[in-house]
VOGU-3710 file (C-alpha; in Angstrom, 3 decimals, decimal comma):
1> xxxxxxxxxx> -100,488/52,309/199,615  -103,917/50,934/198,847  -104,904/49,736/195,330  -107,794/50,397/193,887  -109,630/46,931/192,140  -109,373/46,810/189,151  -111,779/46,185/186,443  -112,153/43,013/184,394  -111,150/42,989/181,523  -113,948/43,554/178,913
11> xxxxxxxxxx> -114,539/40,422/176,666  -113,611/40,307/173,234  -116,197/41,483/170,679  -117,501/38,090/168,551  -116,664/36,948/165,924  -118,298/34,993/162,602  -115,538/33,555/161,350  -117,225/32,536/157,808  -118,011/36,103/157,638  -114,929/37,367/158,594
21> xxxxxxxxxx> -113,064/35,054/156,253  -115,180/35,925/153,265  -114,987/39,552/153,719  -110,879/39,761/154,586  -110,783/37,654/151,227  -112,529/39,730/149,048  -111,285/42,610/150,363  -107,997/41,353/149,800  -108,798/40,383/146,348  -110,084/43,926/145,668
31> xxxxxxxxxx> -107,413/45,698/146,874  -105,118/43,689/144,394  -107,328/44,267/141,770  -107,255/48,387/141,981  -103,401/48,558/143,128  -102,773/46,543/139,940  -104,826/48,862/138,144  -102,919/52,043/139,178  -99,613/50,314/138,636  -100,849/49,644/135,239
41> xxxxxxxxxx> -101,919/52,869/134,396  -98,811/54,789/135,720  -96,458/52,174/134,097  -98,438/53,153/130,826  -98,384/57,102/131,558  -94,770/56,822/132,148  -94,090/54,965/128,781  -96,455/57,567/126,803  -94,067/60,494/128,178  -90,852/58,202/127,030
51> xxxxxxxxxx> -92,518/57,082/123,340  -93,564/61,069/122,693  -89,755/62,259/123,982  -88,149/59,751/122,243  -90,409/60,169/119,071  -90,479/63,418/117,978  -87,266/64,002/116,312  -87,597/60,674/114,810  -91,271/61,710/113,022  -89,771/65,374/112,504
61> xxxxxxxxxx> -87,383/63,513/110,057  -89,981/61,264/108,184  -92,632/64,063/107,848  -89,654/66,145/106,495  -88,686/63,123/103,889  -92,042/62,989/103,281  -92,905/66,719/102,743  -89,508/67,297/100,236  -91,178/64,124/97,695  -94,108/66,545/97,278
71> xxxxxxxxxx> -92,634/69,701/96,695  -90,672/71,299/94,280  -88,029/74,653/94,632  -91,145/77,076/94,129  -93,986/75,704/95,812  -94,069/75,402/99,876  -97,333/73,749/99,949  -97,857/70,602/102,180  -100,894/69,234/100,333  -101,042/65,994/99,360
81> xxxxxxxxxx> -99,177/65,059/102,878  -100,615/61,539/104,322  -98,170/60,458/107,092  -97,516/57,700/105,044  -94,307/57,446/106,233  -95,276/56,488/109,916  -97,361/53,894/109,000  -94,917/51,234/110,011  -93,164/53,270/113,295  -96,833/55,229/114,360
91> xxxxxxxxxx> -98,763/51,969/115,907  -95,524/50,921/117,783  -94,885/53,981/119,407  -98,657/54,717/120,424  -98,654/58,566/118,647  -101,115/60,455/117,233  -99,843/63,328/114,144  -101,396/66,348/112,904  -99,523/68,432/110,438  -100,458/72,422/109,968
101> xxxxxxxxxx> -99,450/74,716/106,781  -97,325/77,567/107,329  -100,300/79,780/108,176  -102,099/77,699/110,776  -104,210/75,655/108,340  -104,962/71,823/109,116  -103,272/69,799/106,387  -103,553/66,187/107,872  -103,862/64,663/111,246  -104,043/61,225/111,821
111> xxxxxxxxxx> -103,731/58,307/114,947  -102,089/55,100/113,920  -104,569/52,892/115,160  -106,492/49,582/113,849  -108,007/47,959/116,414  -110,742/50,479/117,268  -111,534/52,488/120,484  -109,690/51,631/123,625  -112,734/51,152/126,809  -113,739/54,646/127,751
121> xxxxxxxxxx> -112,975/54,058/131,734  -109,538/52,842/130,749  -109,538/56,219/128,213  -110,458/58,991/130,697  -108,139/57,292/133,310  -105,153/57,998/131,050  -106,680/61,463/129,836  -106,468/62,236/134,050  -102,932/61,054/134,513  -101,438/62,301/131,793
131> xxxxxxxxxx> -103,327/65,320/131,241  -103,712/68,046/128,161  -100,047/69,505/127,731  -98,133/66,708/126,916  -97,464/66,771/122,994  -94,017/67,614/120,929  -94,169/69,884/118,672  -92,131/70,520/115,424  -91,403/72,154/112,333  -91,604/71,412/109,033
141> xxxxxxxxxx> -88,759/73,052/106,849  -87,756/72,999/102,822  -84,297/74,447/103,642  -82,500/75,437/106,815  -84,326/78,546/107,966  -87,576/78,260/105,526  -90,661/77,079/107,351  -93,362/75,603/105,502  -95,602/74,181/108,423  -95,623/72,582/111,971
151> xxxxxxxxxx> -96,504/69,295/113,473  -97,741/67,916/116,922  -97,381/64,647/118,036  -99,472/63,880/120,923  -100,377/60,604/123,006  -102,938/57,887/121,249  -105,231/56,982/124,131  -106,908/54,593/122,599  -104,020/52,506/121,031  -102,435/52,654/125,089
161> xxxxxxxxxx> -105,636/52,261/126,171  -106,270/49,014/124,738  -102,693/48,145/125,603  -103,479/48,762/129,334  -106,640/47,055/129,161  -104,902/43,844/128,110  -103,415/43,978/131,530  -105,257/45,446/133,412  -108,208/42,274/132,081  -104,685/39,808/133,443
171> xxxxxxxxxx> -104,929/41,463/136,750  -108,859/41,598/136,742  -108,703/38,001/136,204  -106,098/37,375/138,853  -108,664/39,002/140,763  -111,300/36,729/139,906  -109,074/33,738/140,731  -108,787/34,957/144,312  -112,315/35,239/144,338  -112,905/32,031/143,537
181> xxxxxxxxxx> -110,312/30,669/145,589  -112,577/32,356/148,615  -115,019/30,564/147,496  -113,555/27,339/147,136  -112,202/27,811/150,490  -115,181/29,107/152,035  -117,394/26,074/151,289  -115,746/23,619/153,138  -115,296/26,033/156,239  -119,121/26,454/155,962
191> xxxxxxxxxx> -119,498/22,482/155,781  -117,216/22,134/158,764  -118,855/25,168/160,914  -122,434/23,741/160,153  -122,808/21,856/162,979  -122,603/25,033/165,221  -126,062/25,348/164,419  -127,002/22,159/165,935  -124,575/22,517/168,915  -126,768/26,084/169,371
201> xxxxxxxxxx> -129,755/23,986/169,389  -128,780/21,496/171,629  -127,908/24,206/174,375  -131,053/25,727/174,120  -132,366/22,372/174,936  -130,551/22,171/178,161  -131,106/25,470/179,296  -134,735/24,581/178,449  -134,274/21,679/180,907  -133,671/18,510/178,881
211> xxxxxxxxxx> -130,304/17,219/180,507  -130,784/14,239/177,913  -130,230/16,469/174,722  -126,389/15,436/173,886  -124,137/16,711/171,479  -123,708/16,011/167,375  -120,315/15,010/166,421  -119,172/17,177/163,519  -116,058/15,902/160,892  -113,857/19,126/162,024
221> xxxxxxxxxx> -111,797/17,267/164,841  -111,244/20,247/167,415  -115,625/20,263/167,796  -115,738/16,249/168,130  -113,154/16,820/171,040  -115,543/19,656/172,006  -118,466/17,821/171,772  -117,552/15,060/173,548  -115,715/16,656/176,643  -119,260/18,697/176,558
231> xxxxxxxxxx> -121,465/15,428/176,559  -118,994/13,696/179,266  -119,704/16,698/181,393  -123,614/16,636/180,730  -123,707/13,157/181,752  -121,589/14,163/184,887  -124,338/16,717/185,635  -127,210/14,699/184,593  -126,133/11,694/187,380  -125,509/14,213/189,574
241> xxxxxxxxxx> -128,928/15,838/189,580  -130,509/12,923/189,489  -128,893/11,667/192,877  -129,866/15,431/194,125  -133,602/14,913/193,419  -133,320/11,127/194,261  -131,788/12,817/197,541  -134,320/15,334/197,636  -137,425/12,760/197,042  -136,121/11,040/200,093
251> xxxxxxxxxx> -136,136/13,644/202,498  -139,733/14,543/201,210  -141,100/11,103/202,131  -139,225/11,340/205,211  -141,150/14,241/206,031  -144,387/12,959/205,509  -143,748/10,305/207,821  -142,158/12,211/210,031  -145,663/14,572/209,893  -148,050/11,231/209,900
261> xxxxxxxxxx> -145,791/10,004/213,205  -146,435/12,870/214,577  -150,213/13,396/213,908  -150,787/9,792/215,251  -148,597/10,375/218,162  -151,005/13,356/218,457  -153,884/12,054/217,562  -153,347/8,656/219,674  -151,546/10,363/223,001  -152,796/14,237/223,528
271> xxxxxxxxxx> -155,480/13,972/222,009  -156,961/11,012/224,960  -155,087/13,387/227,528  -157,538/15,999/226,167  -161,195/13,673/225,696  -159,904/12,715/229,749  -159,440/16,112/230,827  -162,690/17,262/228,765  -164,824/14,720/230,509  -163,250/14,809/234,645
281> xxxxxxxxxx> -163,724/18,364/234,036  -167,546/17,821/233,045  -167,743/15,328/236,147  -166,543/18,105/238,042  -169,189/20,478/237,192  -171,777/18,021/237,011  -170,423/17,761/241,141  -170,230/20,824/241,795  -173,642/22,402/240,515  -175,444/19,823/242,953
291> xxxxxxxxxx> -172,627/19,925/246,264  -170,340/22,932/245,887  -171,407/25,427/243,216  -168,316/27,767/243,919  -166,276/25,318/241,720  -168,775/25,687/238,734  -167,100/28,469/236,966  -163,455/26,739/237,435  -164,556/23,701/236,109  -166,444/25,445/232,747
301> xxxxxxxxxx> -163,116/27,277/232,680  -161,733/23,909/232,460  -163,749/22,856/229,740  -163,381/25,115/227,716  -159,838/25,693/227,612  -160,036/21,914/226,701  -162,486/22,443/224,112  -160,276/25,041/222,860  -157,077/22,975/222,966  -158,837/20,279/221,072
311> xxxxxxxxxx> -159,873/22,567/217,934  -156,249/23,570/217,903  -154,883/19,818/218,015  -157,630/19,187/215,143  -155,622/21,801/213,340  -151,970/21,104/213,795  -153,542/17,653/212,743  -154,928/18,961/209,640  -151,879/20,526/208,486  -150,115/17,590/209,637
321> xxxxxxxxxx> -151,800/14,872/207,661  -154,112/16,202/205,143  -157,960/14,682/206,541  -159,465/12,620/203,208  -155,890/13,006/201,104  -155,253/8,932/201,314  -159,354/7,913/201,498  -160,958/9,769/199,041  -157,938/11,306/196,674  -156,704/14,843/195,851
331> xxxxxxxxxx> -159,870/15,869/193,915  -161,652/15,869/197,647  -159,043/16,857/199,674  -158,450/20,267/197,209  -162,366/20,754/197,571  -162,307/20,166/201,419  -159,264/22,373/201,947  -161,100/25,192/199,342  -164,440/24,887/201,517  -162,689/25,131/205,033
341> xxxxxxxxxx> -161,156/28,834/203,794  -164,626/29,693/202,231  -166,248/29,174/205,490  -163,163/31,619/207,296  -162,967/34,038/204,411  -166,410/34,562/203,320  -165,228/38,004/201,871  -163,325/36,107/199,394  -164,127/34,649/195,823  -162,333/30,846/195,534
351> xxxxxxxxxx> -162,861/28,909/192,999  -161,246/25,424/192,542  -160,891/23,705/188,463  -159,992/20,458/188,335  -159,576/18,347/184,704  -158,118/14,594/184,353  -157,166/11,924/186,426  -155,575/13,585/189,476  -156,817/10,808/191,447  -154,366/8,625/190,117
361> xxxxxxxxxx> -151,116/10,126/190,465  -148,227/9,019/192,474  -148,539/9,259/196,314  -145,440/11,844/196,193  -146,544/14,086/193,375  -149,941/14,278/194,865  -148,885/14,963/198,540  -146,703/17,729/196,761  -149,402/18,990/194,687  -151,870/19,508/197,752
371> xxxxxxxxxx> -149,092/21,079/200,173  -148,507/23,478/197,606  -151,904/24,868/196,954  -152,371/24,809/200,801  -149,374/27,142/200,871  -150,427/29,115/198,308  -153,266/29,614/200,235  -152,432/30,476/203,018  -149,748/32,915/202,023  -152,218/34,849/199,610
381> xxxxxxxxxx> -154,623/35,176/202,477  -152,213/36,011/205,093  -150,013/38,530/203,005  -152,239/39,715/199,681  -155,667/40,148/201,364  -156,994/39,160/197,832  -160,794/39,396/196,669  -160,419/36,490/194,382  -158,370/33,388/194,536  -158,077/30,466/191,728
391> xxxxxxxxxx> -156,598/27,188/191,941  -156,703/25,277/188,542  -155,204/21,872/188,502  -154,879/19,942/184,872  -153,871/16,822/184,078  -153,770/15,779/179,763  -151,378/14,519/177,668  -148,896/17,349/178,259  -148,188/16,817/182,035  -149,888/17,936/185,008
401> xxxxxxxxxx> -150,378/21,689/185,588  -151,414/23,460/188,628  -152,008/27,301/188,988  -152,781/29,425/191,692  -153,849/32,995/191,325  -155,007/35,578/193,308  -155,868/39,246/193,048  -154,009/40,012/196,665  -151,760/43,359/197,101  -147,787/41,563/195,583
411> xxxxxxxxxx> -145,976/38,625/196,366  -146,272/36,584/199,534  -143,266/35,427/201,399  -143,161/32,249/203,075  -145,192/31,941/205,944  -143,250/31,803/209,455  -143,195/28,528/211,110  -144,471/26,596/207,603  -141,621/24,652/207,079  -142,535/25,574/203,264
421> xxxxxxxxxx> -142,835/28,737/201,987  -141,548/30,222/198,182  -138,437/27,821/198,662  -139,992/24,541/199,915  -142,702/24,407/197,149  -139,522/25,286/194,584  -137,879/22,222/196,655  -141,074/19,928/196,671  -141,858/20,557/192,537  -137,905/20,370/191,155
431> xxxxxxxxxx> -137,281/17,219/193,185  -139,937/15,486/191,133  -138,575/16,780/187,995  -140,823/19,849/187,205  -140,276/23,419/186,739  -141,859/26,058/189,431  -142,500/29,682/189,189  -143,861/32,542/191,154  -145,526/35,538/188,563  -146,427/38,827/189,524
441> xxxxxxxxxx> -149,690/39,641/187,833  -151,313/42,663/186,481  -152,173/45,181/187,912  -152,163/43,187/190,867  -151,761/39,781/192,470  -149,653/36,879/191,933  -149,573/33,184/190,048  -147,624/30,003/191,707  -147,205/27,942/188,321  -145,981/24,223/188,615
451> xxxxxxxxxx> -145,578/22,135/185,762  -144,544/18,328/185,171  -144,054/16,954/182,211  -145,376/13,363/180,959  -141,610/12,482/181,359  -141,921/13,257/184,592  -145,233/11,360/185,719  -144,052/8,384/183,980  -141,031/8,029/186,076  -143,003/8,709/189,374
461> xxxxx> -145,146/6,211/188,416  -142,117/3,652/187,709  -140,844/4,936/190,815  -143,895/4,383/193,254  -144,486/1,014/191,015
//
């Protein structure tokens, strides 16, 4: 049975863990602070319905009392009634009383209340729980079976209000507390994160290239141990790049002794074999025009396959040790090497810029600097048949710069048989240290950009001291 691969898993969404502790604790505090509140105001609703149960009989007998001191045997009228009588019982129990004569007139209705209003949120919160219908109502009688009025006793919202409000203010202030607590608690988690900030930075600075950019060491003891195992392994990489480009340096110079070896062995061996052949085979036509003339055209044939064979040794010699590059500097070899593809692409536009003291850079950075351009010339010729070509070299206080642009048809791959191509100038610039990069242009063409930093030409110059 064949299993299908599975996926990996997905990684975990991130997470700001000030953030996320702030907001859990105020949430937390909020949801306290309005479960509280509900409590409160049920715990009050439920004590209004017991207080105007419990009540009503009670206040049907002192409204009674107080109704029998005012009358006599022949009058039923309840004027003059005050509630007097529930002065002392009324603000206890939260009640509000109005009294009504024996034909629906209002005789006296009062709430036993001092302390004012109760806040209107708290007010129409207990108006919504306990609603319109809850009131007891009672009657006022002079002798069992004679009715001389009614009563209602309904809720006081704003003496329970107030009551509520004291504790629902306790729980508001619990609230608070927790709130502050956050606070007090986010600070120092702030103060202890802060250094991510810096660690942030200091990344950017390697991925930017500085390997030297090390890590802060914060109080909170899990990022020192972070920050050091982090800087340990930066050093680790750091020594081992440098023995990389140390490594890579090397084979470089071996290179261009291999190529001056072999351009003297050249130079020195086939190239007398060739200046002998050259001149027995003008001997031999010289001969051979006076004695035997049918040897005439062998012998031209001769010399010019020699002639030929020498331009191409002058060649390989050229691209084997650059003519001028030790003599006369990198300033005249760039101009010689710009003028020889002038004079075999006259349909082409080069132009060559050249600011600072190039002359005096190290022997490797400036063997590096001219094989690049002469493979960025040759592959935009060979592969972009461009109209225009540009080769700026810059040398200033920021580093050496050298561009090469051309207007050709797209990128150009290494050239077969260079020995260089896109990946040996990469090779040649990040083994001294600098950063290379090959840019497509618009609409058309492309830019070989090599950069080294001061940092960089000061330890080449060290190096070659």
């Amino acid at each position: 049975m064949k299993h299908s691969p599975t996926a990996p898993p997905a990684a975990p969404a991130a997470v700001d863990l000030k953030r996320h502790l702030l907001l859990r604790v105020s949430l937390f505090a909020l949801a306290v602070g309005v479960v509280a509140t509900v409590v409160v105001l049920y715990q009050t609703r439920e004590r209004i319905r017991d207080h105007i149960a419990r009540s009503g009989l009670t206040v049907e007998r002192l409204v009674a009392g107080e109704a029998d001191q005012l009358r006599d045997a022949f009058r039923r009228s309840l004027e003059g009634l005050t509630l007097a009588s529930l002065d002392g019982i009324g603000p206890r129990l939260g009640i509000c009383v109005a009294v009504e004569d024996l034909y629906k007139r209002p005789v006296v209705s009062r709430c036993f209340h001092d302390d004012g209003a109760a806040p209107a949120p708290v007010r129409w919160a207990l108006a919504r729980l306990i609603g319109p219908d809850l009131a007891y109502r009672g009657v006022i009688g002079q002798y069992p079976g004679v009715k001389v009025g009614e009563f209602v006793v309904t809720p006081d919202l704003d003496s329970e209000g107030r009551a509520a409000w004291v504790q629902i203010r306790t729980v508001l202030g619990m609230s608070l507390a927790i709130l502050l607590l956050n606070l007090l608690i986010y600070r120092p988690v702030r103060r202890a994160l802060r250094p991510a900030d810096q660690i942030l930075a200091v990344l950017g600075r390697m991925e930017a290239g500085d390997l030297s950019a090390r890590m802060p060491r914060p109080r909170l003891i899990e990022l020192r141990r972070i920050a050091a195992g982090f800087d340990h392994l930066a050093d680790q990489l750091q020594k081992t790049l440098a023995a990389q480009r140390q490594l890579a340096q090397r084979l470089l110079a071996v290179r261009e002794e291999e190529r001056r070896r072999l351009a003297r062995e050249l130079h020195d061996e086939f190239g007398q074999c060739l200046a002998s052949v050259g001149a027995e085979a003008a001997f031999i036509a010289a001969r051979a025009e006076s004695t035997d003339p049918a040897l005439l055209p062998a012998a031209r044939a001769v010399s010019a396959v020699t002639g030929h064979m020498m331009e191409s040794l002058q060649g390989i010699l050229h691209q084997l040790r650059p003519v001028g590059l030790e003599e006369f500097g990198l300033a005249a070899a760039l101009e010689q090497m710009v003028a020889g593809w002038r004079r075999r692409q006259p349909g082409c536009a080069f132009t060559l810029a050249v600011e600072g003291g190039i002359d005096t850079l190290p022997a490797d950075l400036t063997v590096s600097l001219y094989r690049i351009v002469q493979e960025s010339l040759t592959n935009a010729l060979r592969h972009g048949t461009p109209a225009r070509v540009a080769v700026s070299l810059v040398r200033d206080a920021a580093g050496c710069r050298l561009r090469v642009e051309d207007d050709g048809e797209g990128g150009a791959p290494a050239s077969p048989g260079s020995g260089l191509g896109v990946l040996g100038m990469r090779e040649r610039v990040e083994a001294l240290g600098g950063r290379f990069a090959l840019e497509p242009l618009a609409p058309r063409g492309m830019r070989v950009r090599a950069d080294f930093p001061p940092a960089v030409l000061a330890a080449a110059e060290e190096e070659h001291d």
